[in-house]
Every structure is written in structure tokens, then in C-alpha cells.
DRENTI-80111 format. One record per residue (C-alpha): x, y, z; residue in one letter. Coordinates in nm, 4 decimals. Example, Ala and Ser with C-alpha at 12.3 -4.5 7.8 and 13.67 -1.06 7.14 Angstrom:
<rs>
R          x          y          z   r
R     1.2300    -0.4500     0.7800   a
R     1.3670    -0.1060     0.7140   s
</rs>
This chain:
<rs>
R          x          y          z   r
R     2.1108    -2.5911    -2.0321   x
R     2.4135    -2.5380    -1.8166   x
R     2.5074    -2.8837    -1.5632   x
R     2.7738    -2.9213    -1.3488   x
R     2.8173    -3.2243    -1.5499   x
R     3.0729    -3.4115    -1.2923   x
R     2.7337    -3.5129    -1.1269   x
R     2.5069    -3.5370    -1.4062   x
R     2.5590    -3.5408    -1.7930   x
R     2.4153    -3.5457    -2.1456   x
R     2.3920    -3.8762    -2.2726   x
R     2.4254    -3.7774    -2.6337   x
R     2.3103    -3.4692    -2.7915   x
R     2.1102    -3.1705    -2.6191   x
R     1.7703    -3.2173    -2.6523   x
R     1.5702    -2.9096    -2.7101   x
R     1.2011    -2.9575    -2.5925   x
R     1.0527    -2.6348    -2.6282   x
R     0.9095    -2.7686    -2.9816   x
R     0.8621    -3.1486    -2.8371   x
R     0.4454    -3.1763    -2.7446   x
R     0.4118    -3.2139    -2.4224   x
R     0.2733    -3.6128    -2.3950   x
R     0.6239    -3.6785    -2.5426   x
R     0.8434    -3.5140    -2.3211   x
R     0.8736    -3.7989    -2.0945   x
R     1.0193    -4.0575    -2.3666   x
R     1.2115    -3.7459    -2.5490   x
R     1.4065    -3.7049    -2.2173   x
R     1.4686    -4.1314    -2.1041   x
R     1.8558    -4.1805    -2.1297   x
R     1.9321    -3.8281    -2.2428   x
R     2.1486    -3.7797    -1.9172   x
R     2.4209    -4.0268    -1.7393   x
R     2.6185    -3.9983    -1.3933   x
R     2.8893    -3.7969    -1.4449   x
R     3.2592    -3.8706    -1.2652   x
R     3.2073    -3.7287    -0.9280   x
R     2.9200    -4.0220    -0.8485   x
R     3.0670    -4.1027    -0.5229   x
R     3.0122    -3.7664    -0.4234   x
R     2.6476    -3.8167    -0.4140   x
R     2.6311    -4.1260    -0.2034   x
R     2.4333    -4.0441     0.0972   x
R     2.4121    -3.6909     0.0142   x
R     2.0900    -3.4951    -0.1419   x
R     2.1469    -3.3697    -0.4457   x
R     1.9066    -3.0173    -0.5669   x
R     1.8248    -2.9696    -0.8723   x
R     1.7617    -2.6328    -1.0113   x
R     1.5444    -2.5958    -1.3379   x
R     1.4759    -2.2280    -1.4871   x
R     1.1035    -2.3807    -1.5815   x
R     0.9338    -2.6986    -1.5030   x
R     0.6565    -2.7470    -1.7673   x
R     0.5835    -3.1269    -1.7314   x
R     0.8546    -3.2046    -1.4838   x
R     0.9894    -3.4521    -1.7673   x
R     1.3470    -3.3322    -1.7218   x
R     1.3741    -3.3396    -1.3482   x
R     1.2081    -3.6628    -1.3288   x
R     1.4560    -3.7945    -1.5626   x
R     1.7691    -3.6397    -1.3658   x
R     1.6360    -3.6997    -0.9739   x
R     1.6204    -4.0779    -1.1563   x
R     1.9823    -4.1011    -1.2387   x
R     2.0662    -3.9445    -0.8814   x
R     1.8988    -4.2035    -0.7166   x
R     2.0552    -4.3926    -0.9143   x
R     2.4261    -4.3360    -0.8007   x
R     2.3026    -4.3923    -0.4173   x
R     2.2065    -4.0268    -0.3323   x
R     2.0009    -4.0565    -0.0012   x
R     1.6901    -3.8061    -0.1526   x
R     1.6860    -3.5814    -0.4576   x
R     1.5257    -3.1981    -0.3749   x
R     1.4079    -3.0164    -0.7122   x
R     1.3457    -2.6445    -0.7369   x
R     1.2136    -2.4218    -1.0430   x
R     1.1823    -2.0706    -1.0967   x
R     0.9133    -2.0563    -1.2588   x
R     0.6539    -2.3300    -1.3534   x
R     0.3834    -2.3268    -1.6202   x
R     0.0330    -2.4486    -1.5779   x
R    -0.0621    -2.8036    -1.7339   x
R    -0.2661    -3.0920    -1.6570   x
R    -0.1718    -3.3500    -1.8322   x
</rs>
């Protein structure tokens, strides 16, 4: 997936979670993504993330996290398209 990583980053390799079950997403995703060199930029600002699909919300919990992170004053998420879970 596409970042404008000078805000936000993979940590290591891409993680692809479309094979991941679900009740794992939320450790397969913890530390996969780092503050990229533009963090000053985000002080005080808020920051939107834009997702394709939110399935567990794993991934944009894990990336509004390392916003707040860098002192961004609220993090906004939007998806096109969600799936249905309850989990």
C-alpha cells in the first residue's frame, strides 16, 4: 500500500494481511510502521488517513498511534469501503 512515507513508514517488510485471520491482525500490524522524516510537520496539525478497506481497523489503529505519537493534535481516518465484522 502506497504512503507518503515522509510522515509515516514501514518498519520492516510489507505486511500482507489479506491471508492473516482476523483476531491476529492487531499484533501482525504492532511496529510494522515508524514516523517518517517530516515529523515536525505533524505537530499540532491533524493528520487523515485514507485506507482503500478497513476490515478490523488493525492498520489505522496502528498508524493514527504513531501520529499521535509525533505530537499531531487529532488523527481523522477515512475508508472507502469497509467490510462487516464483529469481532
Amino acid at each position: 500500500d502506497p504512503l507518503h512515507e515522509e510522515f509515516v513508514r514501514p518498519s520492516g517488510a510489507s505486511i500482507e494481511l489479506r491471508h492473516v485471520p482476523k483476531w491476529y491482525r492487531k499484533h501482525a500490524v504492532s511496529g510494522a510502521f515508524e514516523i517518517g522524516k517530516k515529523e515536525e510537520w505533524l505537530s499540532k496539525k491533524t493528520p487523515l488517513i485514507i485506507d482503500d478497506v478497513i476490515t478490523t481497523g488493525s492498520t489505522v489503529r496502528e498508524v493514527a498511534r504513531i501520529l499521535r505519537q509525533s505530537d499531531a493534535e487529532e488523527v481523522q481516518a477515512i475508508a472507502l469501503a469497509h467490510t462487516e465484522w464483529s469481532g
